[in-house]
C-alpha positions as CSV (number, residue, x, y, z in Angstrom):
1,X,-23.8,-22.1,22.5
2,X,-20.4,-23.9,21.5
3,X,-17.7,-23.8,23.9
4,X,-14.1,-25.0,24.2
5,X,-12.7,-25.8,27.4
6,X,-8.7,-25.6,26.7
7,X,-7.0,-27.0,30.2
8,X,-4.4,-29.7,31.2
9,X,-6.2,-30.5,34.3
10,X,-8.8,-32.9,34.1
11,X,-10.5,-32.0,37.5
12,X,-10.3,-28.5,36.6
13,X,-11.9,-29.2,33.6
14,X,-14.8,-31.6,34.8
15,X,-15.8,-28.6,37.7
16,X,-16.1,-25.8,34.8
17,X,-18.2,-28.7,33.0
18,X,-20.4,-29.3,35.8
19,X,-20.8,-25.6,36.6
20,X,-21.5,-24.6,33.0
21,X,-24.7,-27.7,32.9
22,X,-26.3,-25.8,36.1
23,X,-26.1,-22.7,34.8
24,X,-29.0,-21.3,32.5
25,X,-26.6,-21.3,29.2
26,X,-27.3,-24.3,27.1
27,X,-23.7,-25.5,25.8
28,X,-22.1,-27.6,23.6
29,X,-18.4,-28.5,25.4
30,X,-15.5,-29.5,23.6
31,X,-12.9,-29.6,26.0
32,X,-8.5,-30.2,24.8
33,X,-5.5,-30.1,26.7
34,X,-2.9,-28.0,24.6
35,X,-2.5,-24.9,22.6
36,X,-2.2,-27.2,19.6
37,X,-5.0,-29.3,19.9
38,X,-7.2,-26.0,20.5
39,X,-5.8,-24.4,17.0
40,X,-7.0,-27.9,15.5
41,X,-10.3,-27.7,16.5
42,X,-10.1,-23.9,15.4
43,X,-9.4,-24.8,12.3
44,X,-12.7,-27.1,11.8
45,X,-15.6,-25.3,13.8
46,X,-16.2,-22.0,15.2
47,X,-17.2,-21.4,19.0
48,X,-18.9,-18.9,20.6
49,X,-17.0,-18.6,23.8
50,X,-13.3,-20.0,25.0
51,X,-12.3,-20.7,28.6
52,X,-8.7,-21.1,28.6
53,X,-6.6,-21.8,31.1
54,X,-3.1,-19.5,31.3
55,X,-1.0,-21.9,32.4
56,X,-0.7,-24.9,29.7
57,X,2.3,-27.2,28.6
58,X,4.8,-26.4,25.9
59,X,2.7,-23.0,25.3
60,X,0.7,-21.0,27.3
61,X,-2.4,-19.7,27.2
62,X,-1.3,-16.3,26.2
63,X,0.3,-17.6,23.0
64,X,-3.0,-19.2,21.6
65,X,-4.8,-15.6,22.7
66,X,-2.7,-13.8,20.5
67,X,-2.7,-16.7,17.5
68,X,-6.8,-16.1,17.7
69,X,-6.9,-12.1,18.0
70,X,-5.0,-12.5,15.5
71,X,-6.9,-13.7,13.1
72,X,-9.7,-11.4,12.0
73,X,-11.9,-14.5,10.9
74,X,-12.4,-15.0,14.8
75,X,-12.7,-11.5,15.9
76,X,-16.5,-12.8,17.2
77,X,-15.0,-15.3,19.5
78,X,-15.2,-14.4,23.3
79,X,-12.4,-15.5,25.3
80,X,-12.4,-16.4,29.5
81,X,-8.9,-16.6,30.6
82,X,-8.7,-18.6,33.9
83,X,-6.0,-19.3,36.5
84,X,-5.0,-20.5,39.8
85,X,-3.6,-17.5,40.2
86,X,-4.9,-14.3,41.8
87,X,-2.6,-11.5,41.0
88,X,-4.0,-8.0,39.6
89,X,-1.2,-8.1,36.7
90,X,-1.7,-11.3,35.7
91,X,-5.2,-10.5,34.9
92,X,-3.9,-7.4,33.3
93,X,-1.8,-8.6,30.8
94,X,-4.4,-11.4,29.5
95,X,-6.9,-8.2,29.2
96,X,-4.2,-6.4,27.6
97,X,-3.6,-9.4,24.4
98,X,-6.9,-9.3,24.0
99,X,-8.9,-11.5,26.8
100,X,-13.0,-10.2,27.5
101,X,-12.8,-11.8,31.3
102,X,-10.6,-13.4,33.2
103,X,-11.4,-15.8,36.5
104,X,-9.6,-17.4,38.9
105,X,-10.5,-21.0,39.2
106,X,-11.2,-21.1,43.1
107,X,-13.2,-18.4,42.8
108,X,-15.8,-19.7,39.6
109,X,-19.4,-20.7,40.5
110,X,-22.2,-20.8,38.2
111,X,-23.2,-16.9,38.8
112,X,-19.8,-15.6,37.9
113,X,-19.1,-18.5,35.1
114,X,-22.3,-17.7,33.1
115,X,-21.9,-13.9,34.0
116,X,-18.4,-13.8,32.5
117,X,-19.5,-15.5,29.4
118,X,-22.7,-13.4,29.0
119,X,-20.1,-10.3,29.4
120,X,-17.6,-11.8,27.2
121,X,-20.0,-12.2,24.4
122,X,-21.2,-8.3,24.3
123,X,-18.0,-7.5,24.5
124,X,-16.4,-9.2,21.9
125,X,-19.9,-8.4,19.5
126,X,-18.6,-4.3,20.4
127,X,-15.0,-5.2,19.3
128,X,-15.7,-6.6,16.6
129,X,-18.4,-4.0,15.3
130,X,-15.7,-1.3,16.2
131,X,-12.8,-3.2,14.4
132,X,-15.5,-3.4,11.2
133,X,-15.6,0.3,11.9
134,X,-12.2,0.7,11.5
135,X,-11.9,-1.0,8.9
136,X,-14.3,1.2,6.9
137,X,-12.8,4.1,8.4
138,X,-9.2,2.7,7.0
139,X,-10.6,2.4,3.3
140,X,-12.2,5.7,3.4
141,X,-8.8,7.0,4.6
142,X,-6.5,5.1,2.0
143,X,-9.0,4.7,-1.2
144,X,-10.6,7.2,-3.6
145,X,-14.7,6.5,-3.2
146,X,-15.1,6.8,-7.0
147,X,-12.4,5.1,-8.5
148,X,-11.3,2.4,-5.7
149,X,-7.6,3.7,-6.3
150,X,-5.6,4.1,-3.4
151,X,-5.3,7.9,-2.2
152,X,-2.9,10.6,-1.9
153,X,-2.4,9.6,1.9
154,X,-1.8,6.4,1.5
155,X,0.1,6.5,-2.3
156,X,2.5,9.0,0.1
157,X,3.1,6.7,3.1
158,X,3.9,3.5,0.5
159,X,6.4,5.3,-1.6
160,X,8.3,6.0,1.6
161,X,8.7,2.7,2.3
162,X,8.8,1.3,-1.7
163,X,11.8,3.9,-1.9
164,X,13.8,2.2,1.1
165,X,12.8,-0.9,-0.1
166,X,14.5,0.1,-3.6
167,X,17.4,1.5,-2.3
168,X,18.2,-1.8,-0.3
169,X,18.3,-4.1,-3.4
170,X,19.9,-0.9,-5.6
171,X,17.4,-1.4,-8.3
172,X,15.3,1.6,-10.0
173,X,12.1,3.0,-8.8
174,X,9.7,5.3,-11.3
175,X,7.0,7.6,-10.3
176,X,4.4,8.6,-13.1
177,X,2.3,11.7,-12.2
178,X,-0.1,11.6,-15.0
179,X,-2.8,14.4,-16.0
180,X,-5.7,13.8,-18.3
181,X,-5.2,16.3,-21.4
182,X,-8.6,18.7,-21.4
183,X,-10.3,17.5,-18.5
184,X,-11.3,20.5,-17.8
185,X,-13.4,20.9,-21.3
186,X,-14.8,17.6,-20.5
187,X,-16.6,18.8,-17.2
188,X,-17.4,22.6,-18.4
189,X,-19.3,21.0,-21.5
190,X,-20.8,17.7,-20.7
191,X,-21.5,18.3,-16.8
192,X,-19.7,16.3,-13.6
193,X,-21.5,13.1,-14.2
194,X,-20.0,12.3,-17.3
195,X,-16.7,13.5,-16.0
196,X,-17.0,11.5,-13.1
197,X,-17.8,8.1,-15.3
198,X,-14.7,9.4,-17.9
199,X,-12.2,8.7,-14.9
200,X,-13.5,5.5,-14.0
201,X,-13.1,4.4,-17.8
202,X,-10.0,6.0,-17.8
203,X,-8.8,3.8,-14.8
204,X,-10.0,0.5,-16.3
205,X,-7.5,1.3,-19.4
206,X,-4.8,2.3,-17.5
207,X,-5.5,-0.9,-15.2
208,X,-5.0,-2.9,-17.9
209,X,-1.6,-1.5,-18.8
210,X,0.0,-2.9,-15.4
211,X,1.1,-5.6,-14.4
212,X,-0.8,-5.5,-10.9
213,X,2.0,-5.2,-8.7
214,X,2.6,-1.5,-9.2
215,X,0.9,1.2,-7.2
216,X,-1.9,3.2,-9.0
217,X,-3.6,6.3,-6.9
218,X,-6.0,8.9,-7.7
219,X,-4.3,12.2,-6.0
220,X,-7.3,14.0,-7.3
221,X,-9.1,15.8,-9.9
222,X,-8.1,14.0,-13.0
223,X,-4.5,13.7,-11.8
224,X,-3.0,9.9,-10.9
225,X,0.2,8.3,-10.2
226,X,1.7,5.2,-10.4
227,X,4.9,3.7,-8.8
228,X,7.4,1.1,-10.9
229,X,9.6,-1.0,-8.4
230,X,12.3,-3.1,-8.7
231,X,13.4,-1.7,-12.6
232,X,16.7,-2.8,-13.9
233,X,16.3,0.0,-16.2
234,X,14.7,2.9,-17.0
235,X,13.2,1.1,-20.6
236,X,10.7,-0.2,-18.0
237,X,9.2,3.2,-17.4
238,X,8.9,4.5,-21.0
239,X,7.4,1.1,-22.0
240,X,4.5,1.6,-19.1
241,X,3.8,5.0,-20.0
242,X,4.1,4.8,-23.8
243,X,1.2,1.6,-23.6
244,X,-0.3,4.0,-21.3
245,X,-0.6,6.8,-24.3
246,X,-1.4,4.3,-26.6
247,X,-4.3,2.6,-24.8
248,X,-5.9,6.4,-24.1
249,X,-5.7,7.0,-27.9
250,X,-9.3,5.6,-28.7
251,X,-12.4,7.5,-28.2
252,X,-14.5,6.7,-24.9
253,X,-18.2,6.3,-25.4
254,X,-19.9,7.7,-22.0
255,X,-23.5,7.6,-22.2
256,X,-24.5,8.9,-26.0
257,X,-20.8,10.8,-26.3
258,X,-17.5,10.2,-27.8
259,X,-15.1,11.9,-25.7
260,X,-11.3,12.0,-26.5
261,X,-9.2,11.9,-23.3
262,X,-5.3,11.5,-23.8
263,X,-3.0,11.8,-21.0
264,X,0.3,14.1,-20.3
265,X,2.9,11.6,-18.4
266,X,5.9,13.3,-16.5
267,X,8.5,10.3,-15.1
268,X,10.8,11.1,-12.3
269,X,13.3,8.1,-11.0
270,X,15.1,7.3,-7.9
271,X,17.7,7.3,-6.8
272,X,19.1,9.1,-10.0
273,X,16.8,12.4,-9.6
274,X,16.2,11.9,-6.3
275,X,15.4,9.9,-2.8
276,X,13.3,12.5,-1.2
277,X,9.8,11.5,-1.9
278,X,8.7,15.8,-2.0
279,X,11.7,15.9,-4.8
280,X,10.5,13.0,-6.9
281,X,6.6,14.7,-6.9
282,X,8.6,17.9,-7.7
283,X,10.6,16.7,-10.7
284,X,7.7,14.1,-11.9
285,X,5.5,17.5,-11.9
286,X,7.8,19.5,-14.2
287,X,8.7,16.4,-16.2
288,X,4.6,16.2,-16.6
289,X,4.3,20.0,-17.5
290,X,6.9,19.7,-20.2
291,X,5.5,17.1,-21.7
292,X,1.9,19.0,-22.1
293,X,3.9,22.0,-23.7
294,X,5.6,19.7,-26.0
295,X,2.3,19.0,-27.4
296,X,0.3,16.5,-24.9
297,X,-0.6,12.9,-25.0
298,X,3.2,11.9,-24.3
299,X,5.7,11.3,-21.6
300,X,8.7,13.1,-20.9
301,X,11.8,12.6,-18.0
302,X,12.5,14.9,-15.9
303,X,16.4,14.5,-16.8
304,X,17.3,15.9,-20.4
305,X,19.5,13.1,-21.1
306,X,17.0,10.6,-20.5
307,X,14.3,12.0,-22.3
308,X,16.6,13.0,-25.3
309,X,18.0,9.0,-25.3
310,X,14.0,8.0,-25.3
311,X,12.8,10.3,-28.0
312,X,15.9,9.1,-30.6
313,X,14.5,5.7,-29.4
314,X,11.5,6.6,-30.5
315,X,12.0,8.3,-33.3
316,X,14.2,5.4,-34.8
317,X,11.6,2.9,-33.9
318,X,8.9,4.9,-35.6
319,X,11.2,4.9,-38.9
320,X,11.9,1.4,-38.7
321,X,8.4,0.6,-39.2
322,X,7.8,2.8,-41.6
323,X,11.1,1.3,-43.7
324,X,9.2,-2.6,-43.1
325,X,6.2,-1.0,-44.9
326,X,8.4,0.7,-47.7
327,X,11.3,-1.9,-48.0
328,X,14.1,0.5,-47.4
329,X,16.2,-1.7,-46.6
330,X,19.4,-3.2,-48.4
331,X,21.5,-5.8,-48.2
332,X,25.5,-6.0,-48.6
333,X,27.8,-9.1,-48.5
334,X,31.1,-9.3,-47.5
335,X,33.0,-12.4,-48.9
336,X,34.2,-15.5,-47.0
337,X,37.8,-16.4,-48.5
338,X,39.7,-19.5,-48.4
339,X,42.7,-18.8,-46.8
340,X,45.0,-21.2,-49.0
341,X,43.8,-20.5,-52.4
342,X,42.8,-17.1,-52.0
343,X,39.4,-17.6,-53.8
344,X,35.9,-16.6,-52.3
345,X,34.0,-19.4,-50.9
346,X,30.8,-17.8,-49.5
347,X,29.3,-14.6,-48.2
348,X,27.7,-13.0,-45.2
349,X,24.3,-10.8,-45.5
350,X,24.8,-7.6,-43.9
351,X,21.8,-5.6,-43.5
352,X,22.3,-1.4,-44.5
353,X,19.6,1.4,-43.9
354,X,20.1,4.9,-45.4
355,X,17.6,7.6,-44.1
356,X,17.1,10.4,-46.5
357,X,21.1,9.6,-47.6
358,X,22.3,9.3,-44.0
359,X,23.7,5.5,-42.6
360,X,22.4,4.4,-39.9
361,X,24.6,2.0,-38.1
362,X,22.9,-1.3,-37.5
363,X,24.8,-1.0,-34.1
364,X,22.4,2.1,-33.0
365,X,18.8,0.1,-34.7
366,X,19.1,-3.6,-34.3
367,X,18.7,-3.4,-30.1
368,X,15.7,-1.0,-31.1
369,X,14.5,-3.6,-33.0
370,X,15.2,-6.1,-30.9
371,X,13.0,-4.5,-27.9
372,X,10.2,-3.2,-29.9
373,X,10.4,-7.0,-31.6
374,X,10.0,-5.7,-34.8
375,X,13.4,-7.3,-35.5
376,X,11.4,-10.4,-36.5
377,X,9.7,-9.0,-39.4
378,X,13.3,-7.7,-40.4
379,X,14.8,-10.6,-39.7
380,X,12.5,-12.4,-42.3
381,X,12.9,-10.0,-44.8
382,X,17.1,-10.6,-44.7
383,X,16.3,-14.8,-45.1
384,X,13.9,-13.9,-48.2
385,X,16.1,-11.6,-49.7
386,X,19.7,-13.4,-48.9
387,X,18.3,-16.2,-50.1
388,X,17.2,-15.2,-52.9
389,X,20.1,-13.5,-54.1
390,X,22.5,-16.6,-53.3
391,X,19.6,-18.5,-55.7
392,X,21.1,-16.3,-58.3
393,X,24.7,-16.6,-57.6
394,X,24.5,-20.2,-57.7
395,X,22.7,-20.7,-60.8
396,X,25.3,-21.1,-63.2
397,X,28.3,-22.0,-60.4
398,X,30.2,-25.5,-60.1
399,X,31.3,-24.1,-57.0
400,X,28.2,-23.2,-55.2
401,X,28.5,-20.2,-52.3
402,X,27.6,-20.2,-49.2
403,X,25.4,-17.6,-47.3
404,X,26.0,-16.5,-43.5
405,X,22.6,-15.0,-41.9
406,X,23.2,-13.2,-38.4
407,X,20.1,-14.2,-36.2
408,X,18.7,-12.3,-32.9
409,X,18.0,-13.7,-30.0
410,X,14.2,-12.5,-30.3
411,X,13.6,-14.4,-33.6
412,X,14.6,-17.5,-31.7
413,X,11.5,-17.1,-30.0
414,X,9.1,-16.7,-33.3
415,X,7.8,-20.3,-33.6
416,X,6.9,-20.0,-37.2
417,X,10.7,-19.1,-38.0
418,X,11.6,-22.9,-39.0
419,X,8.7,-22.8,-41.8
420,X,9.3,-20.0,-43.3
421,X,13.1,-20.8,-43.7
422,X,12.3,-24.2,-45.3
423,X,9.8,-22.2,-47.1
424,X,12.4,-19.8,-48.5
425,X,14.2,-22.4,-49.6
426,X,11.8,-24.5,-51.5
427,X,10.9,-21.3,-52.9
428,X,14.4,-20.1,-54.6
429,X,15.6,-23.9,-54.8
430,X,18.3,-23.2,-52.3
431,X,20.1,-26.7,-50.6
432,X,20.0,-26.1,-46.8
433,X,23.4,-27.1,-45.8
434,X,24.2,-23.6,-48.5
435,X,22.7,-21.7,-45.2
436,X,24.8,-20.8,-41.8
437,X,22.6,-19.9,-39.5
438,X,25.1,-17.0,-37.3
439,X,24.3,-16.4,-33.7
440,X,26.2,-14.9,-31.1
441,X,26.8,-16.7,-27.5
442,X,24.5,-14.3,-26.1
443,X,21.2,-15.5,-28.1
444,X,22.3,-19.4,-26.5
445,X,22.1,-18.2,-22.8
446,X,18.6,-16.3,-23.2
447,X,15.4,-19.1,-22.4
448,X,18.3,-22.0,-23.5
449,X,15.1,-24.5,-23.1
450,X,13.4,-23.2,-26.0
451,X,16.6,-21.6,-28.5
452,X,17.8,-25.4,-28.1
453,X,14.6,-26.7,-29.8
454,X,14.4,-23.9,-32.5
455,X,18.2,-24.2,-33.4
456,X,17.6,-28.0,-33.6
457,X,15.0,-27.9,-36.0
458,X,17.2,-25.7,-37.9
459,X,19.9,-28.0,-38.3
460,X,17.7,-31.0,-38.7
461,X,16.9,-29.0,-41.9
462,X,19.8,-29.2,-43.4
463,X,21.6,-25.4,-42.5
464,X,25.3,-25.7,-40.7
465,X,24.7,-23.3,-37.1
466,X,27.7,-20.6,-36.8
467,X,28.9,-19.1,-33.9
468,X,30.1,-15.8,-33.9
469,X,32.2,-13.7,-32.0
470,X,33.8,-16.9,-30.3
471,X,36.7,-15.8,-27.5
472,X,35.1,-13.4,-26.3
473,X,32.4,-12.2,-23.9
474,X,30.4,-15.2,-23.1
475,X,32.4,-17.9,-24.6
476,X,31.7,-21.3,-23.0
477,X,32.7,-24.4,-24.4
478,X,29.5,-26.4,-22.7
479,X,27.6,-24.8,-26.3
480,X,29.7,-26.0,-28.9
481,X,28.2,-29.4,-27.3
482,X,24.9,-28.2,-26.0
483,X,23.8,-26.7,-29.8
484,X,24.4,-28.5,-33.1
485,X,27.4,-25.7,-33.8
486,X,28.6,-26.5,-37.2
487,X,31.0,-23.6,-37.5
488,X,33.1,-21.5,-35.3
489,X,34.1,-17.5,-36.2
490,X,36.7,-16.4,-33.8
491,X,36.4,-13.0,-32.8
492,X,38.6,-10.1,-35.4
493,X,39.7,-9.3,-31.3
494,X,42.3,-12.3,-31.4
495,X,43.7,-11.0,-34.9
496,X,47.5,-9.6,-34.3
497,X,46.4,-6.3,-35.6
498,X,43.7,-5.6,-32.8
499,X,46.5,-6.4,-30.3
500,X,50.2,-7.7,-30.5
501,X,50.1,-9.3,-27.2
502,X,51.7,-12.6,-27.3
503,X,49.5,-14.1,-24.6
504,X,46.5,-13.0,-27.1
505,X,48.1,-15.0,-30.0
506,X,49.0,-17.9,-27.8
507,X,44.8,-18.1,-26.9
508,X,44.1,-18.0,-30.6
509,X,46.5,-21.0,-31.2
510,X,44.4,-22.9,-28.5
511,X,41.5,-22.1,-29.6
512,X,42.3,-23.3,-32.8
513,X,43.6,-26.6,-31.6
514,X,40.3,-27.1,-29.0
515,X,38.0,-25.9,-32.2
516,X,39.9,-28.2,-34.8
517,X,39.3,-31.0,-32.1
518,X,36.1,-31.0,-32.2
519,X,35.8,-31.2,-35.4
520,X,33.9,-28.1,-36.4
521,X,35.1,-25.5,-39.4
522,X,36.8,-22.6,-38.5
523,X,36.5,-18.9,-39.6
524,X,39.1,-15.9,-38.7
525,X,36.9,-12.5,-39.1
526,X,38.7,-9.3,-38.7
527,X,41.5,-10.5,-41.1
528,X,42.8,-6.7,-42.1
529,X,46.5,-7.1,-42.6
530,X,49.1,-9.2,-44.5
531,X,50.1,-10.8,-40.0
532,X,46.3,-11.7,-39.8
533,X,46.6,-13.7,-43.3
534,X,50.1,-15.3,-42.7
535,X,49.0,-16.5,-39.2
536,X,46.0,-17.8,-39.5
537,X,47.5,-19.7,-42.5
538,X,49.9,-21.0,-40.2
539,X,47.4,-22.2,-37.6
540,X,45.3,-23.9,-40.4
541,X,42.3,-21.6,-40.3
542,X,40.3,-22.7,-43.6
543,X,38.6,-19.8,-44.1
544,X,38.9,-16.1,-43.6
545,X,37.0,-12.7,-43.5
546,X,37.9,-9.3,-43.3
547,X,39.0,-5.7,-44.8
548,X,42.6,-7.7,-45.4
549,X,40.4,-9.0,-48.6
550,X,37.2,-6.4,-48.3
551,X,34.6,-4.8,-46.9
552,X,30.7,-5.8,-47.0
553,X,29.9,-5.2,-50.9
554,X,26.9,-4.2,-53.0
555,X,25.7,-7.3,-55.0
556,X,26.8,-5.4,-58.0
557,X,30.2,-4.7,-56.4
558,X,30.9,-8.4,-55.5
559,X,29.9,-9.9,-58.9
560,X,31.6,-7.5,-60.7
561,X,35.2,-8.7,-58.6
562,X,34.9,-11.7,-57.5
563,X,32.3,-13.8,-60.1
């Protein structure tokens, strides 16, 4: 048997020595003096039994009882607690945090020394079969037997405290009840087993549509739920739920059959519906009904607005994809003027989209593009085609055009986006410096590491970088050193006709100056009236864009009027 003596007192400790070698226990003694050097020797062997004393220096004895009890790794380690001292409450309260025995030194002989330990020992085996026990009991309590999900008790108790949790650091919480479309058909016609294994396969692909910090539960039957904390937003909850639908969409094979098992998703959200956890089950529920009547194998919010906002999403998203497949797209270009001779100097490519004869405004489908990514196949298809067309312009010009391409933040992130530009322009025989490159100050702050390497590359190339919509928003003048800007485009906000404020007019002229000291070309947008032209003449803004001159043009359009 392995035993550690923990005691400051070296005669104490040599009399529980000798007693201990005339008893019939054969031990191995390590004996320390401190708390600490006992939670050393912890830490590097196990021991059967601990005598340790309650009074000790700098912690007592108490403190290291509760460090061990408290660590379910030792819950077979028998603890003796000894003292000089004989009261009844003492000896209470070490019993109490978790001490088998306790002794008083004057009183230990070798009867009542190898007596206590043999006690000790039993009684620490029974604890730590019952605590095994309880522990068995506990998962049985919390945790669906067939799936291994957590239960309705305990997905109940957790979204209490997830919901308080939420409301502290004011961010969204989503609860997804979710129902397995024709269950029911599945049990009636190929028996419980196969129903049985369907939910289990079911749970795997829903698994693997989290990111493992959510709560998933089986409330029962084929119905689940799943709590999203910490949301910013409630895009977070229709992106779970739609990969959700989307992973359910394939056939599982369960034994020899090929059963089709979508899923009807309801979505309620705190603290906007609610912060009664009954209320959020409530609204989740008829959120989850509607969905199923609308057809099944979709999700649905309980509040109108939200689901109406999602579906448009949607709807637009699905369109978009089916407009990269049919090239629905167009292009129009409004012209770049310079402001002294009056005479165009380049052109920006601004992408159109007419569904069935009706605009949609690139305002309302470029952040849908942007979130379902599919803004980078767009994005590619404006470079070819802008490209292109300036290839055309320029073929029989001494003057050659130039051609301004916005960018999104998300195609900054493509890493094959440097090849195929310089592919585009080996392909039409463009020159790169013909090609600005326009982003807004927003696509700089977003992963700067990375946008920093990628807009390098682009300017090692040869294109001039732009940046748009400068004096406003997140203007910073640490990127016009931080990025190889070639080009600034002050904001049409700054322009007299957006406002006659004299303080907005004196910001413009110092923006100018600051710009013009840096050396980079300036361009005025939102030039729209004779004030906008005469002023930005007067501040020495070479170039200029806006209605003052005209709006974005078909190709046809431009060449007709202006080459």
């Amino acid at each position: 048997m392995k035993v550690l003596i923990v005691d400051d007192d070296i005669v104490d400790r040599e009399l529980i020595k000798r007693t201990l070698k005339r008893s019939d226990i054969s031990c191995n003694i390590t004996e320390v003096e401190s708390v600490d050097d006992a939670l050393k020797n912890l830490q590097d062997s196990s021991f059967d039994a601990i005598l340790l004393d309650y009074n000790l220096p700098q912690r007592n004895g108490i403190e290291l009882l509760l460090e061990i009890k408290g660590d379910p790794n030792r819950h077979d380690t028998a603890v003796i607690m000894m003292s000089t001292s004989k009261e009844d409450e003492l000896a209470l309260n070490c019993i109490n945090a978790g001490a088998q025995d306790f002794l008083v030194k004057t009183e230990i002989n070798v009867f009542r020394l190898q007596r206590a330990i043999v006690n000790a020992q039993a009684r620490s085996d029974l604890e730590k079969r019952l605590y095994q026990s309880y522990q068995r009991t506990k998962e049985l309590a919390e945790h669906d037997s067939l799936t291994g999900l957590a239960n309705r008790y305990y997905f109940d108790e957790s979204l209490v405290k997830d919901i308080k949790s939420n409301q502290r650091e004011k961010k969204i919480l989503a609860l997804l009840l979710i129902d397995l479309d024709n269950f029911k058909y599945v049990n009636d016609n190929f028996g419980h087993d196969i129903g049985d294994k369907l939910l289990i396969e079911v749970v795997k692909r829903i698994s693997n549509c989290l990111r493992g910090n959510e709560l998933f539960a089986r409330l029962g039957g084929d119905e689940f739920a799943i709590t999203l904390t910490r949301l910013p937003s409630i895009n977070g909850a229709s992106i779970v739920s739609q990969r959700i639908i989307n992973a359910l969409r394939e056939p599982f094979q369960i034994d020899n059959h090929w059963i089709q098992s979508g899923a009807s998703i309801g979505i309620s959200t705190c603290p906007w519906d609610s912060s009664n956890t009954k209320e959020l089950f409530k609204f989740a529920d008829i959120a989850m009904y509607r969905a199923k009547n609308k057809g099944r194998n979709q999700f649905s919010f309980f509040e109108e607005e939200m689901q109406n906002e999602f579906l448009e999403q949607f709807k637009i998203e699905t369109q978009l994809r089916s407009a990269i497949m049919n090239d629905d797209f167009y292009l129009h270009y409004q012209p770049v003027i310079d402001a002294k001779s009056k005479t165009i100097t380049g052109v920006e490519a601004l992408i159109r989209w007419n569904i069935d004869g009706d605009m949609i405004s690139p305002d309302k489908f470029i952040p849908i593009a942007e979130k379902s990514r599919l803004i980078i196949d767009i994005g590619k298809w404006v470079i070819q085609q802008a490209i292109k067309q300036l290839s055309l312009w320029n073929k029989n010009r001494s003057s050659p055009l130039t051609m301004a391409i916005n960018f999104s933040s998300v195609q900054l992130a493509d890493e094959y986006l440097f090849d195929f530009i310089r592919d585009c322009l080996s392909q039409h025989n463009v020159a790169a410096h013909l090609i600005e490159v326009e982003l807004t100050e927003t696509a700089l702050i977003i992963e700067p590491e990375k946008t920093v390497k990628i807009i390098q590359g682009i300017s090692d190339l040869g294109c001039k970088v732009s940046l748009d919509d400068f004096g406003t928003g997140f203007s910073s003048l640490s990127h016009l050193h931080s990025f190889p800007i070639n080009i600034v485009k002050i904001d049409r906000t700054l322009m007299p006709n957006a406002s006659s404020s004299e303080k907005v007019k004196q910001l413009l002229s110092g923006l100018v100056l600051m710009i013009k000291s840096l050396d980079l070309q300036i361009v005025a947008e939102g030039v729209e009236t004779e004030s906008d032209l005469n002023l930005c003449v007067k501040l020495g803004i070479g170039k200029i864009q806006g209605f003052y001159f005209d709006k974005p043009l078909s190709p046809f359009d431009l060449e007709r009027k202006y080459l």
